[in-house]
N, C-alpha and C positions, 0 to 999 in steps of 0.2 A: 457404468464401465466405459462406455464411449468417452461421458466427460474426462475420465479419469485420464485415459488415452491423450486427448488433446493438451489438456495440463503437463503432463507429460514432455510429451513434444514439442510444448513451446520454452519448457525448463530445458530443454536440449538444446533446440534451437539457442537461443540466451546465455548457455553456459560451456557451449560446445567448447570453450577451449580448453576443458579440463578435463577432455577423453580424450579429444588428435590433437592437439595442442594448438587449435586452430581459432582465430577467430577473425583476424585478416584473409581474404583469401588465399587458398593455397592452389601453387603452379609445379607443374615438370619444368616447362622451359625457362625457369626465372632468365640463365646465361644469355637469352636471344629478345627478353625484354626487361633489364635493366631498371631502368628509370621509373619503374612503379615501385621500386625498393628502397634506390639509391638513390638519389637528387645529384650526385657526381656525373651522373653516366650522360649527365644534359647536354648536347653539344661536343660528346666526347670523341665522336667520330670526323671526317674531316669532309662529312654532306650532311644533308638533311635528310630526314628517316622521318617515316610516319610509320607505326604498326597497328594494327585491330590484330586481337585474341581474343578466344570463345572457349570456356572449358564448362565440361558439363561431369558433375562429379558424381559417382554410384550409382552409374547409369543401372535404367529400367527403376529405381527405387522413388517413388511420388514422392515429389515438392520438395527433390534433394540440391543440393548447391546449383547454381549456374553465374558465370563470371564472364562479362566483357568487360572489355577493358580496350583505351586508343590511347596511343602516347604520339607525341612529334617533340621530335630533336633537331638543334639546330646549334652551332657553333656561329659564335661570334667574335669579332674582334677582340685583341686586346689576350687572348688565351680564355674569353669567357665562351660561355655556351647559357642558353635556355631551352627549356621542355616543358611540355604540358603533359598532362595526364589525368585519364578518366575511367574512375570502376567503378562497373555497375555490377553489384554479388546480394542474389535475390536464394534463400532458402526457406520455403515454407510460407511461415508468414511476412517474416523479416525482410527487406528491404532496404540496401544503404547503396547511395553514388557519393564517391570521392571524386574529388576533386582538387587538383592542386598543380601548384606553377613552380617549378625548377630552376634556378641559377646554381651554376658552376665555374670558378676559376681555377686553370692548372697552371702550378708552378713547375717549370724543367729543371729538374735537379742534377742529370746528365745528360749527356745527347740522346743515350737508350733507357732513361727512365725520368718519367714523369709521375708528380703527387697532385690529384686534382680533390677540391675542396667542395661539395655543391649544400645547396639550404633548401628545402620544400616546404611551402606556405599553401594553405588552403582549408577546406572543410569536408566533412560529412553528411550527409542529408540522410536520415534515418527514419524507416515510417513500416509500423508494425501494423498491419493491418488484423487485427483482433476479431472487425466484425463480419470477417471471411475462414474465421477456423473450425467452424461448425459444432461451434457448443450452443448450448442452451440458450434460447433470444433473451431471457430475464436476469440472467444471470450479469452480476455488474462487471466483474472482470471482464466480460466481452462486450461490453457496454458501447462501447467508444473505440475511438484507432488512437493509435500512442505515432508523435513523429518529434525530432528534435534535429537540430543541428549542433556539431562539434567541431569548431575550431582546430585544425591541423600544424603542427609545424614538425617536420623532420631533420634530418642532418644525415652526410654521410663522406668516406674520402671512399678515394679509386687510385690505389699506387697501381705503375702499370711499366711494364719493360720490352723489350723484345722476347724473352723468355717466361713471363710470369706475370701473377697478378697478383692483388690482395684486395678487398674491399670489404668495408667496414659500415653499417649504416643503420638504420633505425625512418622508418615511414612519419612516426611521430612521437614525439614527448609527452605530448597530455592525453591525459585518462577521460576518456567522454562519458557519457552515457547514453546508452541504446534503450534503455527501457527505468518508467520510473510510475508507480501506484500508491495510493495512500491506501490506507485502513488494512484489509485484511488480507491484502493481495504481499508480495516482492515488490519494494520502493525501489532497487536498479541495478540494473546489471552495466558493469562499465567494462568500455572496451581495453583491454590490458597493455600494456606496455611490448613492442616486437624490437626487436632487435636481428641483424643479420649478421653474420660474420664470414666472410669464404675466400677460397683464390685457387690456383690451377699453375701448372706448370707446363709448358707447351716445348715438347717436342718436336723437332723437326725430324721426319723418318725418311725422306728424299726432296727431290725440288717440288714435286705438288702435294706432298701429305703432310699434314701435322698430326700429333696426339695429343690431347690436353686431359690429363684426368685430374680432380679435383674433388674440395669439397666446400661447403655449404650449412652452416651452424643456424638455426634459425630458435631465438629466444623468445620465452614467451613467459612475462612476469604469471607467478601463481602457475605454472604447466611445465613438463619433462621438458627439455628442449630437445629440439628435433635436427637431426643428422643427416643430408644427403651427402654420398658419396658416388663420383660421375667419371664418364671416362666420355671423350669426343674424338670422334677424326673426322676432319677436313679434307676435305679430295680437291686440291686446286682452287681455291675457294669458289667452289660451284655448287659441292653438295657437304651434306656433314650430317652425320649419323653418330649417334651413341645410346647408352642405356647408362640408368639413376637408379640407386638405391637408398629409397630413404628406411633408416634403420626399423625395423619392428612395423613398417607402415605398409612399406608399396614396390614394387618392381616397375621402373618405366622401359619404354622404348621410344626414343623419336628420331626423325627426319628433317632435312631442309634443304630444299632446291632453291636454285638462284637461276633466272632466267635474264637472256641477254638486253632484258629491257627495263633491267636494273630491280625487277619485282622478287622475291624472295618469300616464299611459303615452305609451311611447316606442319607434322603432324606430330601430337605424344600420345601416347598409350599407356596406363596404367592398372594392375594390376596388385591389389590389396592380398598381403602377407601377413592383416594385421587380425586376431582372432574375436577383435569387436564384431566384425562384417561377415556375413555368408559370403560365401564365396562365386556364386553365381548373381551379384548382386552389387559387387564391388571393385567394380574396373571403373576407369574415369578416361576422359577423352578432353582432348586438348588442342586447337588449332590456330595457326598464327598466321598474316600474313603483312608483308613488310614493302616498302616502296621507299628506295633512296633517289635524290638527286642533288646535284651544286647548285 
């Protein structure tokens, strides 16, 4: 029974994106960290940004997701920008760090709207650690630890106006593989095609507030695609509060203060509406924080 249990959970683990449609990781605050998505958002702003975020998914429930991630943005010359970025998303036994480099060029198509172009290059480093799942020591499936690397390239734009936005983008194009056995075992499980698709429309409701509600299309070859729908206000850009709904999945709530020394932190809170999860079992936590300068 126990082995059966582990088999089990490493076929979930492996295959998880055909129950939440997940097998990149999944965020609340995608809007406040960009550039793990979009390779546009590189240099999009007019300083430089570093951010670290930490989400810890289905809290309380053993060896369930956990996701860092550090990105730095920088604007360059010419209307270019570069960014880096790195995630680290450890569930159970599975283990992968991305890793990739961002270029972006924006063209000004009006004075209040610009269409920016960006490319992301880089890898995966993937490493299954088998001979920690606690099956049988003789047993050949668990024989050994499985690790590979995958080759990355993405693409993505970022139209963007004084009123609105649209961004369009995709992490990567190639199909890797995470896991791969001969004989009598699953020879691989490949990681699926993502695609994003979202934009927002911003409101101004006085001289310090705005409202931006929005939405968020996130595709995933072979799985349902998955739907958030958001609402923000900005309070002078100092704080900024809203709540996410991703359809059939989750209810969020987040936060972001901005301190006068340019540092910028964050909290999300999620709560599953989805009838996979108990309910005392399935809230997720999410925390950002960000440091600009020129």
């Amino acid at each position: 029974m126990k082995y059966f249990k582990i088999l089990s959970l490493i076929f979930t683990v492996l295959y998880i994106s055909k129950t939440e449609a997940q097998q990149d990781p999944n965020f609340t605050m995608y809007n406040f960290n960009m550039n793990i998505i979009n390779p546009a958002y590189a240099g999009a702003n007019e300083f430089t940004e570093i951010s670290l975020a930490y989400r810890s998914q289905w809290i309380g429930v053993p060896n369930a997701p956990e996701t860092q991630t550090l990105t730095y943005s920088q604007p360059l010359k010419n209307n270019m920008g570069i960014g880096v970025s790195i995630i680290n998303d450890k569930v159970f036994v599975l283990a992968e760090t991305d890793v990739a480099v961002d270029f972006s060029y924006k063209v000004q198509l009006t004075k209040n709207e610009s269409l920016t172009f960006g490319i992301k290059a880089g890898g995966a480093f993937t490493n299954i650690d088998l001979t920690n799942a606690g099956a049988p020591e003789l047993d050949p499936l668990f024989g050994s630890n499985e690790s590979a690397f995958n080759p990355q390239i993405g693409a993505g734009f970022h139209l963007k106006s004084q009123n609105y936005y649209i961004s369009i983008s995709t992490p990567n194009f190639l199909n890797g593989k995470r896991y791969e056995k001969d004989g009598n075992v699953p020879i691989a499980a490949l990681n699926a095609f993502h695609a994003y698709l979202g934009g927002g429309y911003i409101f101004t409701l006085n001289k310090s507030t705005t409202l931006t509600p929005g939405i968020m299309a996130r595709v995933v070859e072979g799985a349902p695609t998955s739907y958030d729908v958001f609402t923000t206000f900005d309070f002078n850009q100092r704080a900024t509060a809203g709540v996410n709904y991703r359809v059939d999945e989750s209810v969020s709530l987040y936060a972001l203060m901005s301190t006068k020394n340019n540092f910028r932190f964050g909290l999300g809170y999620d709560i599953s509406t989805s009838k996979l999860y108990d309910s005392n079992s399935a809230s997720s936590i999410e925390l950002i924080l960000k440091y600009k300068w020129n």
